[in-house]
N, C-alpha and C positions, 0 to 999 in steps of 0.2 A: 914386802915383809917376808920372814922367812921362820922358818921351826925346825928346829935340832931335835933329830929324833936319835937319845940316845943309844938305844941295839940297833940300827943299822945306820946311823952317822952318816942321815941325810937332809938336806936344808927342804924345805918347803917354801915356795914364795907365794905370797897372794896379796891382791889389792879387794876390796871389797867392793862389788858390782856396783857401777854409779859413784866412787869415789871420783872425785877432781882435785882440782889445783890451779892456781894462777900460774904456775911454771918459773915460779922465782921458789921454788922450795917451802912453799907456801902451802899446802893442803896434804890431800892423798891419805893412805893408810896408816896410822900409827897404833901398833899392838901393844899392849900392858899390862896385861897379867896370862899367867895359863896355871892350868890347876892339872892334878893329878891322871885326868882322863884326855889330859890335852886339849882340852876346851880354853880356847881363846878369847878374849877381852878388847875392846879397846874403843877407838873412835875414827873417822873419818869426815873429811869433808867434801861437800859433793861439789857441783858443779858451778852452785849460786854462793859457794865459799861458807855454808852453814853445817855447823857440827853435828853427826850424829855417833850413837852409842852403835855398836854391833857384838855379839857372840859370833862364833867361826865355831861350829860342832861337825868336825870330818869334813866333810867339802859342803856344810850346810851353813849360808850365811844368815841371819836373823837381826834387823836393823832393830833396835833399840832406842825410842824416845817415850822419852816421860812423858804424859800425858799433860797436854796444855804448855809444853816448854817451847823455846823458839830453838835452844843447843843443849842436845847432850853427851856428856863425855862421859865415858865408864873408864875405872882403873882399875878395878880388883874384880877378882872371883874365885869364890875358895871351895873350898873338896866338897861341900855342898851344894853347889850351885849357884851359890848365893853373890846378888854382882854388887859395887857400891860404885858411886861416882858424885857426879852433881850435872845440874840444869841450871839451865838462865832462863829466863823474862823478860822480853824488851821491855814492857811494860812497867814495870817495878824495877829493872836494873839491878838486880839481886841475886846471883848465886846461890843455888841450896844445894845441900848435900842428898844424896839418895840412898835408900837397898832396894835391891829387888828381891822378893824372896817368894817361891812359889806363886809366879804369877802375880803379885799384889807390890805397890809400890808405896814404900813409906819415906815420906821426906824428913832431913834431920839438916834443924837449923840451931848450930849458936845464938842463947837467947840475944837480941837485941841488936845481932852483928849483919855484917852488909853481905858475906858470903861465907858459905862451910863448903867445904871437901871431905869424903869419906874417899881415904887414901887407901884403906887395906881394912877388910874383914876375914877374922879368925874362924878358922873352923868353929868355935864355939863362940861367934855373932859377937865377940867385941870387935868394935868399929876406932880406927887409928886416923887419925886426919888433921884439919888447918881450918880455924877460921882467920878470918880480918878482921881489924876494928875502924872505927871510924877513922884513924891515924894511918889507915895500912898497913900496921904491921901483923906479921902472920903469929899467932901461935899453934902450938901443937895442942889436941888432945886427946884421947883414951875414953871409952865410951863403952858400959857394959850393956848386955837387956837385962830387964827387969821382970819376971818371970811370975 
């Protein structure tokens, strides 16, 4: 992976310690979001081919799972810190969407639906993303907090 540091127009690469891959292009590090302080996002798969969340802060890596999940993916992180993604559950078979915010993890499920995605969180915690329905098909939603 790599990071474009605009004032001196230099690439950074990194893999996240204990990332793997079957070697068909299959695993390893994939980054997805950075926020204002250069704070990284993303996911990785390790060596038993299972997903985890990570942060990347300066050369400090920090894996990232939801508690009780079996994979989790991060996508966003916005000028506050704030990460969203989703988890799975072998068990239930279920995808749920996530935030993480100051330490504390809140799950956000489309009522009734088989899996959420929070794709992007706004500096001011509105959440953008996808559920499925029973049909498979995705929609989009928009999601504010309620204060």
């Amino acid at each position: 992976m790599w990071r474009w540091n605009e004032h001196g127009g230099h690439y950074t690469f990194f893999t996240v310690p204990g990332a793997g891959g079957d070697g068909s292009f299959v695993g390893g590090t994939y980054s997805s979001s950075i926020n204002d302080v250069s704070d990284v996002v993303g996911l990785f798969t390790d060596t038993n081919m299972n997903e985890h969340g990570f942060i990347n802060e300066g050369e400090a890596f920090t894996i990232i799972d939801v508690p009780g999940a079996d994979e989790t993916q991060i996508y966003w992180i916005n000028n506050k810190g704030d990460i969203g993604g989703e988890y799975y559950v072998n068990s239930t078979g279920i995808w749920h969407g996530f935030v993480l915010s100051h330490g504390r993890y809140t799950t956000v499920d489309y009522p009734g639906e088989t899996f959420t995605w929070i794709q992007v969180i706004s500096d001011s915690c509105q959440l953008a993303g996808c559920y499925g329905d029973d049909l498979g098909i995705f929609h989009g939603f928009v999601a504010s907090p309620t204060h």
